[in-house]
LUMGU-962505 format. One line per field, with one value per residue: x, y, z of N, C-alpha, C, CB in turn. Coordinates in steps of 0.1 Angstrom, whole numbers, plus 2048, in hexadecimal, padded with zeros to 3 digits. Glycine has a CB too. Example, Ala and Ser with C-alpha at 12.3 -4.5 7.8 and 13.67 -1.06 7.14 Angstrom:
BEGIN
n_x = [884,880]
n_y = [7C7,7EA]
n_z = [84E,847]
ca_x = [87B,889]
ca_y = [7D3,7F5]
ca_z = [84E,847]
c_x = [884,881]
c_y = [7DF,800]
c_z = [84E,84F]
cb_x = [871,88D]
cb_y = [7D3,7FA]
cb_z = [85A,839]
END
This chain:
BEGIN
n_x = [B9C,BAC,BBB,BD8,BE1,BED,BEF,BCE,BCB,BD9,BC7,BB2,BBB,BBA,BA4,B94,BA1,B94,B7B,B7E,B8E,B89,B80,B91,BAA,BCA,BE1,BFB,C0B,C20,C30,C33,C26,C1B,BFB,BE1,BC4,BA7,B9C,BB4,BC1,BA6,BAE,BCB,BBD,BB1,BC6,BD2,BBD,BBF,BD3,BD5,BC2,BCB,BE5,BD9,BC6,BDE,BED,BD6,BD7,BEE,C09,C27,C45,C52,C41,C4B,C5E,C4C,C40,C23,C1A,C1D,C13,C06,C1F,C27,C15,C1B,C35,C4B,C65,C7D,C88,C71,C5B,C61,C61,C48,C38,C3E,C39,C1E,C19,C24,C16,BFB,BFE,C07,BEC,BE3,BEA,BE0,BCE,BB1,BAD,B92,B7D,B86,B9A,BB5,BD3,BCA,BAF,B91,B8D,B7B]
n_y = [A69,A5C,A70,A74,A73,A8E,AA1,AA2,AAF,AC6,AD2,AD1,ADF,AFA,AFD,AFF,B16,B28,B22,B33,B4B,B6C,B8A,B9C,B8F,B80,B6A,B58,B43,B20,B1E,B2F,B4E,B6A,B69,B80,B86,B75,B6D,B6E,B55,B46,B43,B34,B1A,B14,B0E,AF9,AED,AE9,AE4,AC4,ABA,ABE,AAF,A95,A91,A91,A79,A68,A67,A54,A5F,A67,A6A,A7A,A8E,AA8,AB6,AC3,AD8,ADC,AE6,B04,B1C,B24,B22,B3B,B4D,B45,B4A,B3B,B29,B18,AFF,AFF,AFA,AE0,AD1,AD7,AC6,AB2,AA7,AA7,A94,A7D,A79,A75,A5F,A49,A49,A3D,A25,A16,A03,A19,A1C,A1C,A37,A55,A47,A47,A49,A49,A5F,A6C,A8A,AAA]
n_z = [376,390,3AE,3BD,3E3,3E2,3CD,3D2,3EC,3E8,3D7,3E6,3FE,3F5,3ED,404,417,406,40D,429,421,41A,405,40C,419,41B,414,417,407,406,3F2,3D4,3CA,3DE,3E8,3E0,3E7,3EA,3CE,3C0,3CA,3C6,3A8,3AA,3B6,39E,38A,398,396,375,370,37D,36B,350,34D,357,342,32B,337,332,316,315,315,325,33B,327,320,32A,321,312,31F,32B,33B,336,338,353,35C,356,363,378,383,37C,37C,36A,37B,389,37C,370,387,390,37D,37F,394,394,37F,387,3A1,394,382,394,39E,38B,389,397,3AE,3C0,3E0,3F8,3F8,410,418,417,400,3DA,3CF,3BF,3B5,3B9]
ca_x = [BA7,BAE,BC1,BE1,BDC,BF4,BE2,BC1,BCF,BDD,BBA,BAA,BBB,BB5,B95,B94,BA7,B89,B71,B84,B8F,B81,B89,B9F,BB2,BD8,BE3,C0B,C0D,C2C,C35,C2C,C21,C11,BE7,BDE,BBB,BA1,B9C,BC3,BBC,BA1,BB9,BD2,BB9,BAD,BD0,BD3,BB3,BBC,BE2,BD0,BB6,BD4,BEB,BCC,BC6,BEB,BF0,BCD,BDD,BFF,C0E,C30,C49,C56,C3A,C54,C66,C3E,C3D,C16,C19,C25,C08,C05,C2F,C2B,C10,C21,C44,C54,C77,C7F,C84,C68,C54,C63,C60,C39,C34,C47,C33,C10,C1B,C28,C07,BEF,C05,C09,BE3,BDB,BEC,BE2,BBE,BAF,BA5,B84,B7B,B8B,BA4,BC5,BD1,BC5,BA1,B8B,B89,B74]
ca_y = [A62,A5F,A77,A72,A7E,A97,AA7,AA2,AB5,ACC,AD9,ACF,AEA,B05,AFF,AFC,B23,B2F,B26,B39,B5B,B79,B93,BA3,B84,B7F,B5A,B56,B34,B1A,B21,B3D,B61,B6F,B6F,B92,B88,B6E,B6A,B69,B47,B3A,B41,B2B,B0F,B11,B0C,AEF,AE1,AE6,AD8,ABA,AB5,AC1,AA6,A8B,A91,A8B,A66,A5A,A62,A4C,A67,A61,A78,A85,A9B,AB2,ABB,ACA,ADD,ADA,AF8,B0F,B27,B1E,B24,B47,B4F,B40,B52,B2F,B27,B0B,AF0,B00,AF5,AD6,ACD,AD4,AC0,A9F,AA4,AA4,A87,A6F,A74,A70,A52,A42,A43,A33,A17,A0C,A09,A22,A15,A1F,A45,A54,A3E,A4C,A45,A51,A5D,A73,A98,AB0]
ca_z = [37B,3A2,3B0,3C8,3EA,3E4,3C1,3D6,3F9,3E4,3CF,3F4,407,3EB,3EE,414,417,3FE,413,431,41C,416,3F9,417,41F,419,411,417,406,408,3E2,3CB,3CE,3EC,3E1,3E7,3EB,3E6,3C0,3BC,3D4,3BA,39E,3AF,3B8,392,387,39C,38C,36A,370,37B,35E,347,352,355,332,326,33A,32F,308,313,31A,334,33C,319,321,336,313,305,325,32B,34A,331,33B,361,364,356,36B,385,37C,380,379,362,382,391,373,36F,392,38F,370,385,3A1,38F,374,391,3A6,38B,37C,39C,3A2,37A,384,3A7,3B3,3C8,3F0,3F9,3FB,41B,423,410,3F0,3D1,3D0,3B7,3C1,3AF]
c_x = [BA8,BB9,BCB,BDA,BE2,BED,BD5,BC7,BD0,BCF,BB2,BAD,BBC,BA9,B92,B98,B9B,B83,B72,B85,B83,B88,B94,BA9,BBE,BDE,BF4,C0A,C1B,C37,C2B,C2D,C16,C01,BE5,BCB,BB1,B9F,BAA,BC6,BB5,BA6,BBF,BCF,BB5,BB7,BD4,BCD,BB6,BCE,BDC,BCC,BC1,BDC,BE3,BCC,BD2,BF0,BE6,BCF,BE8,C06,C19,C3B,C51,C4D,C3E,C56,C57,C3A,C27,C0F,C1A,C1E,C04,C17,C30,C26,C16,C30,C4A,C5E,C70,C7D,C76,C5E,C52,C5D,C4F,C35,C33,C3C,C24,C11,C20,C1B,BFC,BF2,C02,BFB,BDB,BDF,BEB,BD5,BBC,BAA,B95,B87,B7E,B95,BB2,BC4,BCA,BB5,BA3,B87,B80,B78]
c_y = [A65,A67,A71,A77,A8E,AA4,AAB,AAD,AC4,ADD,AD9,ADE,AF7,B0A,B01,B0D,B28,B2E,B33,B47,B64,B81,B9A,B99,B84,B6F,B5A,B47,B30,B22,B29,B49,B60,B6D,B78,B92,B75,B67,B65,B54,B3C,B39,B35,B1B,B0B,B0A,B03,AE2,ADD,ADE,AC9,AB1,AB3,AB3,A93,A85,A89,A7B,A61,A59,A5B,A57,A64,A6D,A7C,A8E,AAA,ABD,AC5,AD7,AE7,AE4,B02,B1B,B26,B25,B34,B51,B54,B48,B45,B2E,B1A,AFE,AF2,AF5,AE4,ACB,AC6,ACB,AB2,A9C,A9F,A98,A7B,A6D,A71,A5F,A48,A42,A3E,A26,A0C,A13,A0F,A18,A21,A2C,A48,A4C,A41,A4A,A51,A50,A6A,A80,AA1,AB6]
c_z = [38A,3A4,3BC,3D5,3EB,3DB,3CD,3E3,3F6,3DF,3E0,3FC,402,3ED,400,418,40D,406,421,42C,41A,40F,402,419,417,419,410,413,409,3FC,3D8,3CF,3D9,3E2,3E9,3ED,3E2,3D7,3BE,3C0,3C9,3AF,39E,3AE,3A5,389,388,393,37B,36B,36E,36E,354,347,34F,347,32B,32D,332,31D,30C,312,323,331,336,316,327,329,310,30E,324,32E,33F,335,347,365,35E,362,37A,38A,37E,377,373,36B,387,389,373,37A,394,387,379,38D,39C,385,382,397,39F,384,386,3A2,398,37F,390,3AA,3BD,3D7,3ED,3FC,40C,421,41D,402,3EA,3CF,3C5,3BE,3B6,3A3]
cb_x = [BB4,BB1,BB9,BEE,BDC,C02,BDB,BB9,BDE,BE3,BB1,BB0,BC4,BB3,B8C,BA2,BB9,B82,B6D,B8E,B94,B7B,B7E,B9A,BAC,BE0,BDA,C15,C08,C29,C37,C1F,C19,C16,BD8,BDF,BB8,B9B,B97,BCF,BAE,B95,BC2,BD3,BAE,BA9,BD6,BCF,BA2,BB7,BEC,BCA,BA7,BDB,BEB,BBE,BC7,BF6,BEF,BB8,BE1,C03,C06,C37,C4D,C56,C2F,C67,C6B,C2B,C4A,C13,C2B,C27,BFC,C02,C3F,C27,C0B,C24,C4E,C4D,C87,C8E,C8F,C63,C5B,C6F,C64,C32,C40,C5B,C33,C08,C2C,C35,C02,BEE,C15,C15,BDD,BE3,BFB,BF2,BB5,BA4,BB4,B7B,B6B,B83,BA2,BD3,BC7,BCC,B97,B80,B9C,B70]
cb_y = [A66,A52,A82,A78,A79,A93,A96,A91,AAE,AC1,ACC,AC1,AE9,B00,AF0,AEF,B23,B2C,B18,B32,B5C,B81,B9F,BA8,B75,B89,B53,B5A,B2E,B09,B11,B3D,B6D,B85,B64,BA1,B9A,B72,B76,B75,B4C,B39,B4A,B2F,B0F,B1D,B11,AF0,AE7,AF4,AD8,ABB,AC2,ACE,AAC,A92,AA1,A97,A5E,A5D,A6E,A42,A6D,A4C,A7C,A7E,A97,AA9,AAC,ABD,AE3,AD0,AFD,B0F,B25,B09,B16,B4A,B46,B30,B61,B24,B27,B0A,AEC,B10,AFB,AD7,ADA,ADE,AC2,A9E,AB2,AB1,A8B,A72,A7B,A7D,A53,A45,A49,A37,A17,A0F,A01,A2D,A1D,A16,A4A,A53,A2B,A43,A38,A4E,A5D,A6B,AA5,AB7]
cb_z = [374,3AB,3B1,3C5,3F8,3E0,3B3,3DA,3FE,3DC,3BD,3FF,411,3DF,3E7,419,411,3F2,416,433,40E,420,3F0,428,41D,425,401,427,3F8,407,3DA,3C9,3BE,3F5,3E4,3D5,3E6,3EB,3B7,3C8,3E2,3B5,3A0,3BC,3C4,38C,389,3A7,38B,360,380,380,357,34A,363,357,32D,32B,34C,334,2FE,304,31E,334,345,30C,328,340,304,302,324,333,359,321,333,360,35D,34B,36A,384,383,380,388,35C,391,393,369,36E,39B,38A,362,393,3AD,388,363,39F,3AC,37E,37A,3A4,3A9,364,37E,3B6,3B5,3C1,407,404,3F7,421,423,415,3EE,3C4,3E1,3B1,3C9,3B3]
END
């Protein structure tokens, strides 16, 4: 499934900060816990990826957002220590961008929009 740019930006500059770290490195992100060190980082980005796929999965069964109630994260928001909106919040954000690129065709690679990320 194509990815929003937001999803895609998202897993992008994960990966982007890996290539950059070193097991010494300190990552203050926007949201979450400090990363104490590199691996904590690919954790993060893994988490991302499997939200995605996780998510993916659940629209291409018909899936829509009475999926909130089954809480999908449940294992991601512990992780995470996330509060209930936190949760919620996450859930919205990855079911809107994935939704909103099932149902509108992608532009050509590079040009915005929803494209296919790894």
């Amino acid at each position: 499934m194509p990815l929003s740019r937001k999803s895609r930006s998202n897993i992008s500059s994960t990966r982007a900060y890996l290539a950059l770290a070193n097991d010494q490195t300190k990552i203050v992100p926007g949201h979450g816990p400090l990363a104490n060190n590199k691996a904590q980082l690919a954790g993060f980005n893994g988490m991302l990826k499997a939200a995605r796929d996780c998510m993916t999965k659940l629209i291409a069964d018909g899936k829509s957002e009475e999926i909130y109630a089954s809480k999908p994260f449940a294992d991601f928001d512990a992780k995470m220590k996330a509060s209930e909106q936190q949760s919620k919040n996450f859930m919205k954000v990855v079911y809107h961008s994935l939704k909103q690129c099932a149902s509108y065709p992608s532009p050509p690679r590079g040009e915005g929009g929803c494209e296919r990320s790894e």
